[in-house]
PASE-746212 format. One record per residue (C-alpha): residue number from 1; x, y, z; residue in three letters. Coordinates in steps of 0.1 Angstrom, whole numbers, plus 5000, padded with zeros to 4 digits. Example, Ala and Ser with C-alpha at 12.3 -4.5 7.8 and 13.67 -1.06 7.14 Angstrom:
<recs>
i_east_north_up_aa
1_5123_4955_5078_ala $
2_5137_4989_5071_ser $
</recs>
This chain:
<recs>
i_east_north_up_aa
1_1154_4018_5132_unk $
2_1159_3987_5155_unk $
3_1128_3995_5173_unk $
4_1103_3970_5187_unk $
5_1067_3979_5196_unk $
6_1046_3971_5227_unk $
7_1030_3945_5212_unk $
8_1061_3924_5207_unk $
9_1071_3896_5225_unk $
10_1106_3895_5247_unk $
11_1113_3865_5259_unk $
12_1134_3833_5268_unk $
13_1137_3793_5266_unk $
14_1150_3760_5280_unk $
15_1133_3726_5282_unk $
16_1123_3698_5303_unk $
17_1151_3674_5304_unk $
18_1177_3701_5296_unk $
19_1175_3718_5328_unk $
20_1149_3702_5355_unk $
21_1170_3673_5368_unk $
22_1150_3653_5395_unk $
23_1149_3620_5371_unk $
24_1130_3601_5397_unk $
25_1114_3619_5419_unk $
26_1075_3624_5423_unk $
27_1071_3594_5406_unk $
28_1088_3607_5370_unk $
29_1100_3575_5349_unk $
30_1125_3574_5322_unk $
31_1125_3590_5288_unk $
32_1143_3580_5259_unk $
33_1168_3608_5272_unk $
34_1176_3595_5300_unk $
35_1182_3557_5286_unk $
36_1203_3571_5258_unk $
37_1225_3593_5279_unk $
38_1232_3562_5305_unk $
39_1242_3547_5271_unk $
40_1286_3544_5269_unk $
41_1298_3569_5240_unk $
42_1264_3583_5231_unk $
43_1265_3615_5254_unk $
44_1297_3632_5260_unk $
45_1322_3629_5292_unk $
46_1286_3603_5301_unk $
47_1271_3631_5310_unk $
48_1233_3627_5318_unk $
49_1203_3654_5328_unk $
50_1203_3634_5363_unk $
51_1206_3667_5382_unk $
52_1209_3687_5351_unk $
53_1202_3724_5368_unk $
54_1181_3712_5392_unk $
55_1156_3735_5384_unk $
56_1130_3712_5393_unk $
57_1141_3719_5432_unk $
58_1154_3756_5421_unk $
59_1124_3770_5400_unk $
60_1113_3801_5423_unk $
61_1157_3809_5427_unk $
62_1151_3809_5383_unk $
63_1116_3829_5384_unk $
64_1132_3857_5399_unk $
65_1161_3854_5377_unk $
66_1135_3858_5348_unk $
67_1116_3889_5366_unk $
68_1143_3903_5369_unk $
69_1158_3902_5334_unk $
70_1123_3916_5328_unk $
71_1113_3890_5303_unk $
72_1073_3888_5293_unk $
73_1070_3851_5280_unk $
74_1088_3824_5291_unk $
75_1092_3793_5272_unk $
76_1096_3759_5289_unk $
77_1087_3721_5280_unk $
78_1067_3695_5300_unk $
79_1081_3662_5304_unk $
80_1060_3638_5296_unk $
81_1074_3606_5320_unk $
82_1062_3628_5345_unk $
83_1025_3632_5337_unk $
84_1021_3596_5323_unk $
85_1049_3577_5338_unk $
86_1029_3546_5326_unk $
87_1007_3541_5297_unk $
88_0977_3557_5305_unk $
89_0983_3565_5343_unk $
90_0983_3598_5347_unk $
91_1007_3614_5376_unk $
92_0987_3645_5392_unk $
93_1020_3645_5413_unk $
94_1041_3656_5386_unk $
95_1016_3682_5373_unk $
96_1019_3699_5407_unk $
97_1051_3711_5397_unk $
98_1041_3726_5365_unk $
99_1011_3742_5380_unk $
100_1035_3757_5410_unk $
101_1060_3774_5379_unk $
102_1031_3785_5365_unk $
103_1019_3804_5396_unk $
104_1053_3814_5403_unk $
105_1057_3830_5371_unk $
106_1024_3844_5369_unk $
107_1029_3859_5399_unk $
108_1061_3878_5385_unk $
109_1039_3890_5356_unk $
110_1053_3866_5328_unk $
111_1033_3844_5308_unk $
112_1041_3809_5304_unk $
113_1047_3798_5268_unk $
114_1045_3759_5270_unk $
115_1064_3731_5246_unk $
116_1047_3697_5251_unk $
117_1071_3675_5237_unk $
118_1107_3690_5237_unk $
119_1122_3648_5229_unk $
120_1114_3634_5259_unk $
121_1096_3610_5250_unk $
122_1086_3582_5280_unk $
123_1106_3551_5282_unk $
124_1070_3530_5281_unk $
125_1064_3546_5249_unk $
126_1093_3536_5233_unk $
127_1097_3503_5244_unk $
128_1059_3497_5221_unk $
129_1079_3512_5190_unk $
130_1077_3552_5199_unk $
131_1070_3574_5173_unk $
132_1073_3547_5143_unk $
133_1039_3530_5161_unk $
134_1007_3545_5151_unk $
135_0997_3543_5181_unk $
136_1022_3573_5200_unk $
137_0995_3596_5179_unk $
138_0968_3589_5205_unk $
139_0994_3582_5232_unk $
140_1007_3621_5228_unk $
141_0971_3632_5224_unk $
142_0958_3618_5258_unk $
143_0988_3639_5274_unk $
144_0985_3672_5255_unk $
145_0944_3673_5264_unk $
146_0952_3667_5299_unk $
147_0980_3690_5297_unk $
148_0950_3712_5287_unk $
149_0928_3706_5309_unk $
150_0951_3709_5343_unk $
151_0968_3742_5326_unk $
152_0946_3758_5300_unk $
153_0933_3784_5322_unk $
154_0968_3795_5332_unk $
155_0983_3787_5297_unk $
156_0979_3813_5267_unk $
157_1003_3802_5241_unk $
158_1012_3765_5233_unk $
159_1036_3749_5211_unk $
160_1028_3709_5202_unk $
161_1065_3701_5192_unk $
162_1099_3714_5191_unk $
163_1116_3705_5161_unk $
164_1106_3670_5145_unk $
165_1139_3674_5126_unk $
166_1157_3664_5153_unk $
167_1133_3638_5171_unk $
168_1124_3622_5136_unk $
169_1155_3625_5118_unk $
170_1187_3629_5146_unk $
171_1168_3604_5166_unk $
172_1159_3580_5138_unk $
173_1180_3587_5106_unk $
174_1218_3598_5117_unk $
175_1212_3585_5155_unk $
176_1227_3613_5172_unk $
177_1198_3619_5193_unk $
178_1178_3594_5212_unk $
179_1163_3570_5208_unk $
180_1197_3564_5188_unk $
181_1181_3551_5154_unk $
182_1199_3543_5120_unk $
183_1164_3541_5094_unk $
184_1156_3565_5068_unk $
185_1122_3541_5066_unk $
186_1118_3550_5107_unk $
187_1126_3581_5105_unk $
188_1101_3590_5078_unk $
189_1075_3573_5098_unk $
190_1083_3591_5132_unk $
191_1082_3623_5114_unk $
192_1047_3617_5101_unk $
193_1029_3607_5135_unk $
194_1051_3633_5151_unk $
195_1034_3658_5126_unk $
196_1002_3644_5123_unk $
197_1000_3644_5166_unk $
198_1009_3678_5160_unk $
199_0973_3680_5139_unk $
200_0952_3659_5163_unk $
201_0966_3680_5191_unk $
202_0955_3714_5176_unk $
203_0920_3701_5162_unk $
204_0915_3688_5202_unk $
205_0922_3723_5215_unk $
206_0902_3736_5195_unk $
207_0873_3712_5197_unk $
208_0874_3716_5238_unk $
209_0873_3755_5231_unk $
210_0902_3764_5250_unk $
211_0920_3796_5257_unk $
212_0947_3812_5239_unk $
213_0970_3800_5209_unk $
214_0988_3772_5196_unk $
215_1013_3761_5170_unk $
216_1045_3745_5162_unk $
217_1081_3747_5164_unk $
218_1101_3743_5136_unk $
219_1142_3747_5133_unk $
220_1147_3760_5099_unk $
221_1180_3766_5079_unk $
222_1183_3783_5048_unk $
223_1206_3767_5016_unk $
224_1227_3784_4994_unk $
225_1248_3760_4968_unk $
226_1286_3765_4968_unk $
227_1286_3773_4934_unk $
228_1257_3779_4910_unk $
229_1265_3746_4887_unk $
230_1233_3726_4879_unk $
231_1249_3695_4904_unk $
232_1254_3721_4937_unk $
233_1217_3732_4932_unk $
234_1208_3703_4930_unk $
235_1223_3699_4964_unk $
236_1208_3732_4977_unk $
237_1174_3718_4967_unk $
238_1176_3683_4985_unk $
239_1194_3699_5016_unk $
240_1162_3723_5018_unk $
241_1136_3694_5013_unk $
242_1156_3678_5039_unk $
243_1156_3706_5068_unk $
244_1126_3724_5058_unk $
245_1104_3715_5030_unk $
246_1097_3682_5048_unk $
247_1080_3699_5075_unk $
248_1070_3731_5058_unk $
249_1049_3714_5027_unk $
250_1026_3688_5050_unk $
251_1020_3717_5079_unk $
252_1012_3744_5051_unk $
253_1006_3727_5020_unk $
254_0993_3693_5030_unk $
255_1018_3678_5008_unk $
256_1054_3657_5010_unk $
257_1075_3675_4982_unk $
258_1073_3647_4955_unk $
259_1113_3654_4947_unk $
260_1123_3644_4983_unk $
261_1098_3614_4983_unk $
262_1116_3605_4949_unk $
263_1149_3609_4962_unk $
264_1140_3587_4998_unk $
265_1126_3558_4978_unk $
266_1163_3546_4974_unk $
267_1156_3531_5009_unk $
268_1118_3537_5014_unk $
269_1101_3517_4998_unk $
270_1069_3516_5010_unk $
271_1047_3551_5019_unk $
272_1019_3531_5032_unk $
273_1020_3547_5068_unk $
274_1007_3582_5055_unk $
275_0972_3572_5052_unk $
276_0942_3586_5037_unk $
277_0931_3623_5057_unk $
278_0964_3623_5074_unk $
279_0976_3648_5057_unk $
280_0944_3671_5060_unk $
281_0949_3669_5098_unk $
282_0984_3675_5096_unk $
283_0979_3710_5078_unk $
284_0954_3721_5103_unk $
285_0956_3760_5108_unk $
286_0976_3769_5133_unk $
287_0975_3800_5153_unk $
288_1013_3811_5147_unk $
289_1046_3793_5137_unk $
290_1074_3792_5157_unk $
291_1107_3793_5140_unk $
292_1143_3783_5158_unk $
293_1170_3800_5138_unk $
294_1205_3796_5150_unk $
295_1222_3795_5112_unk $
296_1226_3789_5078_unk $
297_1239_3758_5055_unk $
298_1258_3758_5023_unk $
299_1261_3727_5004_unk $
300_1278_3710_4973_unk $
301_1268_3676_4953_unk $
302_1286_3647_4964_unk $
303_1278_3610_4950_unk $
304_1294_3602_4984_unk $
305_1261_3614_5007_unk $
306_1227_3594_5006_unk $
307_1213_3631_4997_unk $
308_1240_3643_4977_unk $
309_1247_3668_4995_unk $
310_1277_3680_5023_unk $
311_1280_3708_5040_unk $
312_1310_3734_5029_unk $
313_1326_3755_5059_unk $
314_1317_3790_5059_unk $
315_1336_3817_5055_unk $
316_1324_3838_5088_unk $
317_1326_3842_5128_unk $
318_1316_3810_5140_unk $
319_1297_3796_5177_unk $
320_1315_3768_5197_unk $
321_1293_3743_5182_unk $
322_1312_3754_5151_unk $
323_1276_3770_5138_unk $
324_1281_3796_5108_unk $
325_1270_3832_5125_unk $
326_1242_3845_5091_unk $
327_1222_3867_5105_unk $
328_1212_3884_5076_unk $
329_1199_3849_5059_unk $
330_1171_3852_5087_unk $
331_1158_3879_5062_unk $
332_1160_3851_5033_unk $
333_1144_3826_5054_unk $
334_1111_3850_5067_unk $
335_1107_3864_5033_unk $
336_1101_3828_5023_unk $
337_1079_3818_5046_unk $
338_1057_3849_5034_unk $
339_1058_3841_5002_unk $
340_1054_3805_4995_unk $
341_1036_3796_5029_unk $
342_1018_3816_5057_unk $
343_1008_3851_5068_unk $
344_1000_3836_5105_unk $
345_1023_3857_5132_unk $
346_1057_3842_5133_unk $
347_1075_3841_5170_unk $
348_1113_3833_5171_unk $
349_1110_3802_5191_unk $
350_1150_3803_5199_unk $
351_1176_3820_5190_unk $
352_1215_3820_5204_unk $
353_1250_3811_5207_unk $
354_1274_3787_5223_unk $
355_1307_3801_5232_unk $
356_1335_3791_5261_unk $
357_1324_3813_5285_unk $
358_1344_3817_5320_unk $
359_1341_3830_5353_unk $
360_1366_3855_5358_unk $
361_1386_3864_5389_unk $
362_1361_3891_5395_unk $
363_1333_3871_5395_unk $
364_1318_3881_5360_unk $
365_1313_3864_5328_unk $
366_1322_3889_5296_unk $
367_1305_3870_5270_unk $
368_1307_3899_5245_unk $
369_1305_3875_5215_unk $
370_1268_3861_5229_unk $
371_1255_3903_5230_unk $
372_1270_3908_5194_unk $
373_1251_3874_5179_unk $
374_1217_3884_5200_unk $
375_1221_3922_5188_unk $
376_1226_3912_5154_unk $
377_1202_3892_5151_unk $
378_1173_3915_5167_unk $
379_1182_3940_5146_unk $
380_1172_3922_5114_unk $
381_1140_3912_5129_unk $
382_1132_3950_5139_unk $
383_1143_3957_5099_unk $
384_1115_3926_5092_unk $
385_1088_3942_5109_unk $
386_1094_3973_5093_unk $
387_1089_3950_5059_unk $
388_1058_3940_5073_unk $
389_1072_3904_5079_unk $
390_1051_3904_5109_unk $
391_1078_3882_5136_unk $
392_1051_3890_5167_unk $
393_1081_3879_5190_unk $
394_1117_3863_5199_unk $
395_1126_3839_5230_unk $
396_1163_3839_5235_unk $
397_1182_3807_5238_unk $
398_1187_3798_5263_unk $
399_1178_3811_5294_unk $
400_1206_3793_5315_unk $
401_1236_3771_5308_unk $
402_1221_3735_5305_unk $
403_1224_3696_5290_unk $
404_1230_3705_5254_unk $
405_1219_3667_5245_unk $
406_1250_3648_5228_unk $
407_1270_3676_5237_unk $
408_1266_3672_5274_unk $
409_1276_3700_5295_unk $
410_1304_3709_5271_unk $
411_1284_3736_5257_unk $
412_1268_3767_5272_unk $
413_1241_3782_5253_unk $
414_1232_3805_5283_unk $
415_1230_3840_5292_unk $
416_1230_3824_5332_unk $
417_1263_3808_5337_unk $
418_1257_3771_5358_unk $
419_1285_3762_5381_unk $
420_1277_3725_5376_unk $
421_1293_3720_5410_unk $
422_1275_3738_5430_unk $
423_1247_3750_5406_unk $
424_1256_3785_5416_unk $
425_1237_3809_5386_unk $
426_1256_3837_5379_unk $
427_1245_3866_5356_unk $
428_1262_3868_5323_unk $
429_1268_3905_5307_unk $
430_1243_3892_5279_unk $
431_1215_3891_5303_unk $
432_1218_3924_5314_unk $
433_1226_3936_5278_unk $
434_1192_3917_5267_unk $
435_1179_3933_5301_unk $
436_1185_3968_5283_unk $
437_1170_3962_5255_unk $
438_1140_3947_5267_unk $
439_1135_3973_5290_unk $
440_1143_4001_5261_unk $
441_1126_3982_5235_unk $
442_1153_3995_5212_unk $
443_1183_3975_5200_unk $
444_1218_3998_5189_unk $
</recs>
């Protein structure tokens, strides 16, 4: 029980703008990240990823952190401002720096696992319409083949996008997340040519015959209704369209579930952007899906919500981003995915807990609560594999403390502690308990 064999992956994340820092250096321009975080009362305490971790300057100090937490992938994000600071001027400058991590990582016997487009989108783009204009479709393709063609040799696994919930819908529908639009009509739209990029992406990769895998990254949440009344499952259904059959259906399926299309045309009106063969490249086979699981929603109907749906508070230990600790619904949600969807190897893109973690007087951080959730929740994939369920791998989240986007520094998601003074990295007692098991391949 709780075993993992030597064929699964260990291993851990961050991205681009969350950590590197070095917003203008080597001739990197703005993304929408950077904009909306200069933005009064759109970021927290105004904090920006300026300096972030400076990991950009730091990168070999954090490669030796990972060798020696004994990792075997690593999973970081490029940023895009710095390989096409302007439309369609590449930056072999800001490549260099990639292609140094890479070495460096190599070289300490982990394999890079590379996210092309963890949000940052470049400021050039946006300022032409972003991802609601056709047009970012080839714009993000001419990055990801060169991304290819500078890295591919180095490069075994890649991941096109991180979560187009969050750039399509945070980003375009609630406005929590930059670019800081209020449209369900954009946000539909930046969701499709984020997901049909996605396609172009893959069928390029494949076309240019390059080594190694690729796939997406999608965060999905399982919904349970409050109660089991005909108007809370109908609030359990359009919460799941919302969070994961609108990304599941077109990458699987080649589809849009008709009920959620139903239920958007209240302020869509017009579908005329998905256009004919779209949908055929979006549902391009993909070499594995990545999932990032952190928890678990239940909902009841309310005629007050657009969806009619809101969230009820859960009865369990919760993170400091107030996040509902299920680990067993991770079970619900694979099981799924097995059943109504794909039998392609699934890697746990992230996975991990916020909590108010401090520096005591003897220079140690106890986060005991971060080991529980990461134990917990490696256990039920080890019971998953034993069900066959076939999860090839899991990257904690995150590596290191970091700019957790509106949230600013408020929130450490780490199992490296950041002195944001100083930038001093101190070890956590989670990284040496995911140390252990890494090492023993064997989680109590």
């Amino acid at each position: 029980m709780n075993k993992f064999d030597k064929g699964f992956v260990f291993g851990t994340a961050t991205s681009s703008y969350q950590i590197e820092g070095a917003h203008d250096v080597d001739g990197r321009t703005d993304s929408i990240w950077d904009v909306f975080s200069r933005t009064p009362g759109k970021v927290h305490n105004g904090d920006t990823g300026d300096i972030a971790c400076d990991h950009y300057n730091r990168y070999e100090e954090d490669v030796e952190l990972l060798k020696e937490l004994g990792v075997e992938s690593y999973r970081f994000s490029i940023a895009w401002p710095r390989i096409f600071p302007e439309k369609g001027k590449y930056n072999s400058k800001g490549m260099e720096f990639y292609k140094k991590l890479i070495k460096a990582l190599k070289n300490a016997n982990i394999k890079p696992a590379i996210t092309l487009y963890h949000w940052d989108l470049p400021m050039w783009a946006e300022n032409e319409g972003g991802w609601t204009n056709r047009e970012c479709v080839d714009w993000f393709c001419e990055y990801a083949e060169k991304c290819f063609e500078e890295l591919g040799n180095e490069v075994d696994s890649w991941i096109t996008h991180n979560e187009p919930f969050c750039s399509g819908f945070l980003g375009h529908y609630t406005g929590e997340h930059a670019p800081g639009i209020k449209s369900l009509d954009k946000s539909l739209k930046a969701i499709h040519h984020i997901l049909l990029s996605h396609g172009k992406a893959v069928k390029i990769f494949r076309e240019r015959g390059f080594n190694g895998q690729i796939g997406i990254t999608l965060n999905l949440s399982p919904a349970y209704p409050n109660d089991n009344t005909i108007n809370d499952r109908i609030a359990c259904n359009n919460c799941d369209g919302f969070f994961n059959r609108w990304f599941l259906d077109p990458v699987f399926k080649g589809t849009y579930p008709m009920d959620m299309i139903n239920l958007f045309t209240k302020k869509v009106k017009n579908f005329s952007f998905i256009k004919e063969g779209d949908l055929e490249t979006i549902s391009v086979k993909n070499d594995f899906l990545g999932i990032n699981y952190y928890s678990s929603n239940v909902v009841e109907y309310s005629t007050d919500e657009e969806l009619l749906f809101k969230f009820i508070e859960q009865d369990t230990k919760k993170t400091d981003m107030n996040w509902a600790i299920t680990p067993s619904k991770l079970k619900d949600l694979i099981r799924r995915i097995r059943e109504e969807y794909t039998n392609i190897p699934i890697y746990i893109t992230e996975n991990g807990a916020a909590f108010k973690d401090v520096v005591n007087e003897d220079g140690k951080v106890y986060d005991t609560d971060r080991i529980d959730y990461i134990k917990e929740h490696l256990k039920v994939i080890s019971q998953l594999n034993e069900e066959g369920m076939n999860v090839a791998g899991y990257y904690l989240w995150s590596f290191m403390d970091n700019f957790e986007w509106a949230f600013g520094y408020s929130k450490r998601f780490g199992i490296v502690y950041v002195d944001y003074d100083s930038l001093k990295r101190i070890k956590k007692e989670s990284f040496y308990e995911y140390s252990r098991i890494i090492k023993n391949r064997y989680v109590e």
